[in-house]
C-alpha positions in Angstrom: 0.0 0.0 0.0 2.2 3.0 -1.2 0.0 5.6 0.4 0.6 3.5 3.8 4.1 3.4 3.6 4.2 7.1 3.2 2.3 7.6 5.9 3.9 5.4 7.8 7.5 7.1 6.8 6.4 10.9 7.2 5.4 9.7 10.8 8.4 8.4 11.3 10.7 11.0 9.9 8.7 14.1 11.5 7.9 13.0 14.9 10.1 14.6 18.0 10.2 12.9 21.7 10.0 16.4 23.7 12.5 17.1 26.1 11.3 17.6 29.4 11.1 21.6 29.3 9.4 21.0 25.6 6.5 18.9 26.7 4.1 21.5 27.7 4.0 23.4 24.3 2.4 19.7 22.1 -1.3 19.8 22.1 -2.7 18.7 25.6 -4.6 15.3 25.2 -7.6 16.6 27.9 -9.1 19.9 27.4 -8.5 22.0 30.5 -11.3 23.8 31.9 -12.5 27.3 30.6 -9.8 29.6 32.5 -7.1 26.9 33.4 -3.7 26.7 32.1 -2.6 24.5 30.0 -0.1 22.1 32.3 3.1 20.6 30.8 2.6 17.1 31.5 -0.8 17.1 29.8 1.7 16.8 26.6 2.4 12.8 27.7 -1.2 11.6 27.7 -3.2 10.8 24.3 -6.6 11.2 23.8 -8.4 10.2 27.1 -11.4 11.0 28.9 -10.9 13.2 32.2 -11.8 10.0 34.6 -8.3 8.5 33.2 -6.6 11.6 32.9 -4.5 11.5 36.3 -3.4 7.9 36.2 -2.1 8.7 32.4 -0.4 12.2 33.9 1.7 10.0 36.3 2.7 7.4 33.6 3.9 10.2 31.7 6.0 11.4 34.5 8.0 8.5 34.7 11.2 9.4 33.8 11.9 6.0 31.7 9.2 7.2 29.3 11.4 9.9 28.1 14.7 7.9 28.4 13.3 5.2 26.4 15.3 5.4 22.7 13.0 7.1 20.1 13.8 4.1 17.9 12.5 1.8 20.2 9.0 3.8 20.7 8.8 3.7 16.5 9.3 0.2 16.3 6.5 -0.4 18.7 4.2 1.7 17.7 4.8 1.2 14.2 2.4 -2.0 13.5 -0.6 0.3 15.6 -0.2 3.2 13.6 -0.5 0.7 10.1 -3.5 -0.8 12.0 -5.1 2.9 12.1 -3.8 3.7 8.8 -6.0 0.6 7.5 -9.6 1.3 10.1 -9.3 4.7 9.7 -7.3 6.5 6.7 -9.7 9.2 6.7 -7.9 10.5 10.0 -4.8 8.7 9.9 -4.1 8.9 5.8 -2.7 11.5 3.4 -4.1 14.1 5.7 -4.0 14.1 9.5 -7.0 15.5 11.3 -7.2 16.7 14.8 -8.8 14.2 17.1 -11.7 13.6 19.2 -11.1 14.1 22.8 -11.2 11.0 24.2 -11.1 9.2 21.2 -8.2 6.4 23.1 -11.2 5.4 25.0 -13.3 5.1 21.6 -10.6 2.6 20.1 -10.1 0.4 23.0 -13.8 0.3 23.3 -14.6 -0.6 19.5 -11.6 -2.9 19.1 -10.8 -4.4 22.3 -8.8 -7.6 19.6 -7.1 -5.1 18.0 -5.3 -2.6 20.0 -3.7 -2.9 23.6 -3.5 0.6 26.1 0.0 0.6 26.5 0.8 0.2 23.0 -1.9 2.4 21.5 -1.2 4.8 23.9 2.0 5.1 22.4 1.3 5.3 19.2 -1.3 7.6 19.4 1.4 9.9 21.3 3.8 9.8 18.3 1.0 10.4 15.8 -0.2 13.5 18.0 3.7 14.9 18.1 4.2 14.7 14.4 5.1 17.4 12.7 2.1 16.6 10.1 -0.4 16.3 12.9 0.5 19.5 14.7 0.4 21.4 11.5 -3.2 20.9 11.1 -4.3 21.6 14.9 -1.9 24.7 14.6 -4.0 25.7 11.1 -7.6 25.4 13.3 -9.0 22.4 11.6 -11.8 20.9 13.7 -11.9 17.8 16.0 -13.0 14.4 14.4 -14.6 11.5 15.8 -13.7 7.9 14.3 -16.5 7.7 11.7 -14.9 11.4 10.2 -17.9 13.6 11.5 -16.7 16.7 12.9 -17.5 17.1 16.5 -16.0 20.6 18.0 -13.5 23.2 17.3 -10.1 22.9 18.6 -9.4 25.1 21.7 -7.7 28.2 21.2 -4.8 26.8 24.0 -4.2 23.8 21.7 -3.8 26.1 18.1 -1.4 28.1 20.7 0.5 25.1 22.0 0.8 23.6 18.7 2.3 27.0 16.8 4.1 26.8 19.6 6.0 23.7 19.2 6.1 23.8 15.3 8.0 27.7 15.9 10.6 25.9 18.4 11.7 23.0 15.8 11.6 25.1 13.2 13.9 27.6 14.8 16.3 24.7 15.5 16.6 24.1 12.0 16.9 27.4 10.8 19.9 30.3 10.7 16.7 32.7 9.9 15.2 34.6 12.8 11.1 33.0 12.6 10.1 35.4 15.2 8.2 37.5 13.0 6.6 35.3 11.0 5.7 33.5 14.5 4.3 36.4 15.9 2.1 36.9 13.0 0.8 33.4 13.4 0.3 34.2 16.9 -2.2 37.3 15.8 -3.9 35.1 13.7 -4.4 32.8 16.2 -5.9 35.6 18.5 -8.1 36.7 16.4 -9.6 33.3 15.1 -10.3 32.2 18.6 -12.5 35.4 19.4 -11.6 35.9 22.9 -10.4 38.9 24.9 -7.2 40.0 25.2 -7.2 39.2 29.0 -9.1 35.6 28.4 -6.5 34.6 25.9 -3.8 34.9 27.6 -5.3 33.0 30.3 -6.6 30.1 28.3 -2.9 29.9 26.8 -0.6 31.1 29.7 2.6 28.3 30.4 6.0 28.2 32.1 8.2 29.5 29.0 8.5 33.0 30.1 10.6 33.7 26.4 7.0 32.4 24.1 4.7 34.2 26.7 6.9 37.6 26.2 6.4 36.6 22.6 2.8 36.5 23.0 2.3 39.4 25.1 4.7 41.6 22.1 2.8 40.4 19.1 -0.7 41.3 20.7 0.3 44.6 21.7 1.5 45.1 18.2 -1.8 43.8 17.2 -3.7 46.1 19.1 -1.5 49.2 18.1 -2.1 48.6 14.5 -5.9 48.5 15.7 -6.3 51.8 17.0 -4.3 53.3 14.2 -6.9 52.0 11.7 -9.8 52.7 14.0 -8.3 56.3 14.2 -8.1 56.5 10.4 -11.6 55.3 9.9 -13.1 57.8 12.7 -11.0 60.5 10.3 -12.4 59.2 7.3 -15.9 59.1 8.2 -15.9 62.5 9.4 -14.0 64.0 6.8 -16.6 64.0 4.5 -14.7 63.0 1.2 -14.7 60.6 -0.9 -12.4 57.2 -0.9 -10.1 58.6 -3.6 -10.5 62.2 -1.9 -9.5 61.0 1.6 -6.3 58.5 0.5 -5.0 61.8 -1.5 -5.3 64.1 1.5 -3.4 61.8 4.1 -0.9 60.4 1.5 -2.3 56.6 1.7 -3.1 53.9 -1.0 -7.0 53.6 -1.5 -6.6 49.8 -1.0 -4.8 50.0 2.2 -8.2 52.4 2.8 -10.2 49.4 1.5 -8.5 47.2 3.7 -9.0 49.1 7.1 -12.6 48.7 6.3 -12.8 45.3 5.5 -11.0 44.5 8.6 -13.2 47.1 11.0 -16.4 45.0 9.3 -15.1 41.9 10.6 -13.8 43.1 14.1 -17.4 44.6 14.7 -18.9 41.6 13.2 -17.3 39.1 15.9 -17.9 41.3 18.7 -21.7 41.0 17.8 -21.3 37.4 18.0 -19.4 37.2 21.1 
């Protein structure tokens, strides 16, 4: 099965065993509560449901878990993640798409023959550290249960965590500074998830004092650049003139005009639907 076996291989090749300081920035496996911080060993667990979520926390604390060779992990989770590949190509295929919470439960329970904890815990772990999988929490795709039905948005903490991570390994690999193009992903983040300022940065808040400083840059930035176009618009809309007439007197582009519209429309859109 070609399509398998490059599955399989871009698994293999893209997935990174976090360092200990690293773990908290992969997307938590049990959704925190709305106002709690995401906590760095929730990186270890795989989708589980909250009543198993504390014995899973401690397994992942162990400190063999994380000394155990990444080769060794690959080569035993390798014939689980084929066995997904085959149930469920849908999620597990060409495309990786962010799973149901819980859904660990959902496979033991529907294939009890098929798949042990231990070793589908595992596997599911490396699936939900690959590069591949993170990529498409990080780009807001929504959760999917086992039959492919979407079943609920990804939490904004998760899209944070997962940019997050994606921004360290890239960095590692790079001589090019990402920070801007991070940051910008960061605003983008923000603004998708359609919470406060103040509530963001609670749901998302962690340990790594360097990404929250980050954070805390790019949405002041963010909200600089929105008070100059809400300035310009309040100035345009008193003034009187015309598009062209306005962009001529203050020296700007009409588009850039068009643009500070367009995104003052949307702004005031989502704060009607908040």
């Amino acid at each position: 099965m070609p399509n398998l076996e490059k599955s399989m291989n871009s698994t293999a090749s893209e997935v990174i065993i976090p360092s200990a300081d690293a773990t908290g920035v992969v997307e938590a496996a049990v959704s925190p509560s709305a106002g709690q911080a995401a906590q760095p060993e929730e990186a270890e667990q795989t989708e589980q449901t909250e009543q198993t979520a504390k014995s899973d926390i401690a397994a992942a604390q162990d400190p063999t878990s994380r000394t155990k060779p990444k080769a060794d992990r690959l080569r035993t989770a390798e014939p689980v993640l084929e066995k997904l590949f085959a149930l469920y190509p849908h999620l597990f295929g060409v495309q990786f798409l962010p799973l149901k919470l819980g859904i660990f439960q959902e496979l033991l329970a529907r294939h009890p023959e098929d798949f042990k904890r231990d070793t589908l815990k595992a596997a599911l772990g490396i699936h939900t550290r690959s590069t591949r999988y993170l990529q498409s929490v990080a780009a807001g795709n929504p959760r999917h249960d086992l039959d492919g039905a979407v079943v609920e948005a990804v939490a904004p903490e998760h899209v944070y965590l997962s940019l997050l991570e994606l921004f360290r390994r890239r960095q590692a690999r790079s001589r090019e500074d990402l920070r801007p193009k991070f940051c910008a992903q960061l605003v983008a983040a923000f603004v998708a998830s359609g919470l406060s300022r103040q509530d963001y940065l609670l749901r998302v808040q962690n340990s790594d004092a360097e990404a929250t400083l980050l954070l805390e840059e790019a949405l002041a930035m963010y909200a600089e650049k929105t008070a100059r176009i809400e300035a310009l618009l309040t100035a345009f809309e008193s003034s009187g003139k015309t598009r062209q007439e306005f962009a001529d007197m203050y020296g700007i582009n009409p588009r850039d005009l068009d643009a500070a519209i367009g995104q003052q429309r949307r702004l005031g859109a989502q704060a009607v639907l908040k």
